[in-house]
DSSP file (Angstrom, degrees, kcal/mol; ACC not computed):
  #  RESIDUE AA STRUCTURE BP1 BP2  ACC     N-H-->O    O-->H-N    N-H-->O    O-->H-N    TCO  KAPPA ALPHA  PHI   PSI    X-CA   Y-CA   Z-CA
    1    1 A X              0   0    0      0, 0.0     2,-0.4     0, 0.0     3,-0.0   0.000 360.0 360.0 360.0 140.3   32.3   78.3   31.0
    2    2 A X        -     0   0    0      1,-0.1    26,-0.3    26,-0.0    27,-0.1  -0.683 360.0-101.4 -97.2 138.2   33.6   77.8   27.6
    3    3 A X  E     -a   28   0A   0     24,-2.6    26,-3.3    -2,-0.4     2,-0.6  -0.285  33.3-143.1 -42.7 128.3   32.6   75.4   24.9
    4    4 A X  E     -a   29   0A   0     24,-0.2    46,-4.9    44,-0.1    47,-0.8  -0.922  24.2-174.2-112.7 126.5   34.9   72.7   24.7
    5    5 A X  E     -ab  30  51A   0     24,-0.6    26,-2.1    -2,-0.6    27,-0.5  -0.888  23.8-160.2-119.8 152.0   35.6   71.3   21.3
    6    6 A X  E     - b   0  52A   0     45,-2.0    47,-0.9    -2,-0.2     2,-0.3  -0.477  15.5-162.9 -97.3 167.6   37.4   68.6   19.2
    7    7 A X  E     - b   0  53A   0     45,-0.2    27,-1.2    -2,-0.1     2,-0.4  -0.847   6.5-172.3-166.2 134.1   38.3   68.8   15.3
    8    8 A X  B     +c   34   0B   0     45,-2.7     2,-0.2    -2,-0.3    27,-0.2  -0.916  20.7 153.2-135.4 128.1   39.1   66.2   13.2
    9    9 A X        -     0   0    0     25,-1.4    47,-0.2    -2,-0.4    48,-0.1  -0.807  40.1-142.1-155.7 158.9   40.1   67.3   10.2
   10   10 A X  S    S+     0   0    0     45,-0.4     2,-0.5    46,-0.3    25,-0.1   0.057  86.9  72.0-117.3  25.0   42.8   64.9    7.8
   11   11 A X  S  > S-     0   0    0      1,-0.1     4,-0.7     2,-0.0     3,-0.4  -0.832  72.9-153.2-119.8 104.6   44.6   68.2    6.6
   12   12 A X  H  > S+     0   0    0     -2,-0.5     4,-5.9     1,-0.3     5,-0.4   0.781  96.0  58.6 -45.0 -43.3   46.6   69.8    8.9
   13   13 A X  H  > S+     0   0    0      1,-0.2     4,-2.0     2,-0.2    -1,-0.3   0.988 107.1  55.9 -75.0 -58.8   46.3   73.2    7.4
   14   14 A X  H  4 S+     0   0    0     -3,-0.4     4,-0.3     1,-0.2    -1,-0.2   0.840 111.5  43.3  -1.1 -75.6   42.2   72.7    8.0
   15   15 A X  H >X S+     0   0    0     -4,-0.7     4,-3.4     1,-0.3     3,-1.8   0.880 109.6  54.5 -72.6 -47.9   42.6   72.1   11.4
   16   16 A X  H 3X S+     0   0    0     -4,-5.9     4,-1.6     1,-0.2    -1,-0.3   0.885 116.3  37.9 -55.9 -18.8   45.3   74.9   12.1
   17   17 A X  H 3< S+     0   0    0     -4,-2.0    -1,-0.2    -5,-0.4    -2,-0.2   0.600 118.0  48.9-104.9   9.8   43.1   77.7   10.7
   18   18 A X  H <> S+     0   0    0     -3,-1.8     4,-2.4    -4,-0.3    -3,-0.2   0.921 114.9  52.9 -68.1 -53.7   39.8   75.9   12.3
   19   19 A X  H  X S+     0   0    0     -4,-3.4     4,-3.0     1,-0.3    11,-0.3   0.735 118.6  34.1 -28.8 -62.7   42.2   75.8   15.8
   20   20 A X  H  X S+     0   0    0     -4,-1.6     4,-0.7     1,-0.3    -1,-0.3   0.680 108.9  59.7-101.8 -26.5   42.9   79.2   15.6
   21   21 A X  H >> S+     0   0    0     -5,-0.2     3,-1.6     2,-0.2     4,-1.4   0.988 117.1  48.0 -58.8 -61.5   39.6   80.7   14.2
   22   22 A X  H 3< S+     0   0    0     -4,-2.4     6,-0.4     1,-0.3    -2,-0.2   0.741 101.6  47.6  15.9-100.1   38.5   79.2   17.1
   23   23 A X  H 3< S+     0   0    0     -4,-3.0    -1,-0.3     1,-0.2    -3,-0.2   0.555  95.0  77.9 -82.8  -1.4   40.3   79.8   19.8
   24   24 A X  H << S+     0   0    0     -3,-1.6    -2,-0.2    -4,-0.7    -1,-0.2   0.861  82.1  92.6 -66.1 -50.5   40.2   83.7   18.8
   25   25 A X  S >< S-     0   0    0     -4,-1.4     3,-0.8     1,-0.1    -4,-0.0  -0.268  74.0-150.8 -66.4 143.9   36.8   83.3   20.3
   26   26 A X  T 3  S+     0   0    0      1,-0.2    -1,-0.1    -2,-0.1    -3,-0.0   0.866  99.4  53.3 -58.4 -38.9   36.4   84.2   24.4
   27   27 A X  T 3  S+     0   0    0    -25,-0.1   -24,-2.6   -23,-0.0     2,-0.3   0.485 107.8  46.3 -80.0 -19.0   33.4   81.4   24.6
   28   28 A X  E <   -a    3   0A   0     -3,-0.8     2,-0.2    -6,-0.4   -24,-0.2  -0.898  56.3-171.0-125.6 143.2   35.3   77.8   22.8
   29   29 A X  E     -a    4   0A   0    -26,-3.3   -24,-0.6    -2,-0.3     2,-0.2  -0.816  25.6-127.2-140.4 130.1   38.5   76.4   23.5
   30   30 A X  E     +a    5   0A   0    -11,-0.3   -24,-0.2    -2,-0.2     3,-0.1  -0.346  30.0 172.8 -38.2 118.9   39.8   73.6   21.3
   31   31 A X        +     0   0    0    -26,-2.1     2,-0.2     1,-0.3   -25,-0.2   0.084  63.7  26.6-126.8  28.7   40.8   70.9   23.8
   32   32 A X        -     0   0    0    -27,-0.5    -1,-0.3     2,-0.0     2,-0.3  -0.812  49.5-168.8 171.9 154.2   41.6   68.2   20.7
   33   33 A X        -     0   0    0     -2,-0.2   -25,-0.2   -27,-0.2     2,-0.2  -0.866  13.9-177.0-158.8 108.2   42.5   67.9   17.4
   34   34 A X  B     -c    8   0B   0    -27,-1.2   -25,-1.4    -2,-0.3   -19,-0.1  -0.621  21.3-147.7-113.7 157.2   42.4   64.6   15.3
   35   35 A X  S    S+     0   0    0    -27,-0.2    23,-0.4    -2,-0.2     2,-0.3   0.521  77.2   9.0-114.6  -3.2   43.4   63.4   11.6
   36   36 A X  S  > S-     0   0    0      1,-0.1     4,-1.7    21,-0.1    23,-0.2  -0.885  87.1 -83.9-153.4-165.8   41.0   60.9   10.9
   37   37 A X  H  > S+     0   0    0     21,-0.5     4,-2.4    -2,-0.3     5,-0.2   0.934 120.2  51.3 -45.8 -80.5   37.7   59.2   12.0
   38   38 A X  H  > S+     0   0    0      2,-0.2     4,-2.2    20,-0.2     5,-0.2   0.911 110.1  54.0 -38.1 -69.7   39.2   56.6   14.6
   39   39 A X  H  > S+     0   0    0      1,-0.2     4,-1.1     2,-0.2     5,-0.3   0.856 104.8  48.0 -49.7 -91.9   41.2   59.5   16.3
   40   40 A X  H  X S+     0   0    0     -4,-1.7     4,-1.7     1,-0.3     3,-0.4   0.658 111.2  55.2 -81.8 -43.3   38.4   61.8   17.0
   41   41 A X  H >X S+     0   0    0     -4,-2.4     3,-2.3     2,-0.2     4,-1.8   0.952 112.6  42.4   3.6-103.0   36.4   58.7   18.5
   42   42 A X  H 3< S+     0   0    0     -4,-2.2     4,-0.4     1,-0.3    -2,-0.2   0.798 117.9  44.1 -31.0 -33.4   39.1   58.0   20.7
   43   43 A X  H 3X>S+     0   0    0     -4,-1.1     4,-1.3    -3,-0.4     5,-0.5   0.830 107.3  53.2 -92.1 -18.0   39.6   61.5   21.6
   44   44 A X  H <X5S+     0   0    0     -3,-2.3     4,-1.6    -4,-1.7    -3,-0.2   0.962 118.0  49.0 -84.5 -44.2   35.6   62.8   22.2
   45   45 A X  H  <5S+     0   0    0     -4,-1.8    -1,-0.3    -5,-0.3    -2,-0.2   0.648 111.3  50.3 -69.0   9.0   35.7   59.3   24.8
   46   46 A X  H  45S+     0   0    0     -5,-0.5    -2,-0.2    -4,-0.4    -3,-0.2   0.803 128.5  12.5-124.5 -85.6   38.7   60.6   26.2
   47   47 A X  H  <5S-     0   0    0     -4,-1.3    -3,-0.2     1,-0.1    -2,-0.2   0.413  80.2-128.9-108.8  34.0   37.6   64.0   27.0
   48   48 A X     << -     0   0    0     -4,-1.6    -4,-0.1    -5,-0.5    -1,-0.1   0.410  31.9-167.6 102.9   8.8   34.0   64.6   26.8
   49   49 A X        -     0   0    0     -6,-0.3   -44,-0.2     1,-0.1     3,-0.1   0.534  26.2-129.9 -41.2 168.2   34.0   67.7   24.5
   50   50 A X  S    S+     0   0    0    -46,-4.9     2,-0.6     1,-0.3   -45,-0.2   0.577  87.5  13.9-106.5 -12.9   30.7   69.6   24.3
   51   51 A X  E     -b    5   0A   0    -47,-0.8   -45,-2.0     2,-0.0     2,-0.7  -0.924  58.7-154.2-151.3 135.7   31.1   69.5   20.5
   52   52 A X  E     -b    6   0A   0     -2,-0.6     2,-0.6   -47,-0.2   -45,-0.2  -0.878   3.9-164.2-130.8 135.0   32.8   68.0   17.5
   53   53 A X  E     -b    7   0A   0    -47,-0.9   -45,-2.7    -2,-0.7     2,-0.3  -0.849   7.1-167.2-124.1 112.0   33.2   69.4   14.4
   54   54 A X        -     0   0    0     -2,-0.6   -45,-0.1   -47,-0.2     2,-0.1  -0.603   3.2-172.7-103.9 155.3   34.1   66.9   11.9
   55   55 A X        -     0   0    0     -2,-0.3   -45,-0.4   -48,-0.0   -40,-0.1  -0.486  69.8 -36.0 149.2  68.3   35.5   68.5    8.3
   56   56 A X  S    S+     0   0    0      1,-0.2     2,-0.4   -47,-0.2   -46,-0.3   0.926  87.4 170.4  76.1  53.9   36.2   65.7    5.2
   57   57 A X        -     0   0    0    -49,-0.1     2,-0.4   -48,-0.1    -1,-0.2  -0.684  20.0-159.0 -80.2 138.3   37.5   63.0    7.6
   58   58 A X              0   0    0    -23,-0.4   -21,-0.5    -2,-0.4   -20,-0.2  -0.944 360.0 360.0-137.4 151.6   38.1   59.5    6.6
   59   59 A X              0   0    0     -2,-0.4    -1,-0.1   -23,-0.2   -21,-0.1   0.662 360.0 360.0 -83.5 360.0   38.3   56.2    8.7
C-alpha cells in the first residue's frame, strides 16, 4: 500500500519537481497538489492523504 500524499507548494515549478521526485518512488503516490494554504485544507478533507508536505505556502 503506498503512501498517499498532498503538496502545496505556491510555485508551480516546486510542486512539479516535488510531483515527480515523488512519484519516481514505488512506496508514495501524489494524489493532490495545491497552490496555497486554503487549497491544501480543502484538498487533505477531501481525500484523506497519509501525509502533507507543505513548502513556502501562503493563505
Amino acid at each position: 500500500m503506498a503512501i498517499r500524499v498532498v503538496l502545496a507548494d505556491d510555485h508551480l515549478m516546486v510542486s512539479e519537481a516535488l510531483a515527480g521526485m515523488l512519484c519516481a518512488e514505488a512506496d508514495l503516490e501524489v494524489v493532490g497538489v495545491a497552490v496555497d494554504g486554503r487549497e491544501a485544507l480543502a484538498q487533505v478533507q477531501a481525500l484523506r492523504p497519509d501525509v502533507l508536505i507543505l513548502a513556502g505556502c501562503r493563505t
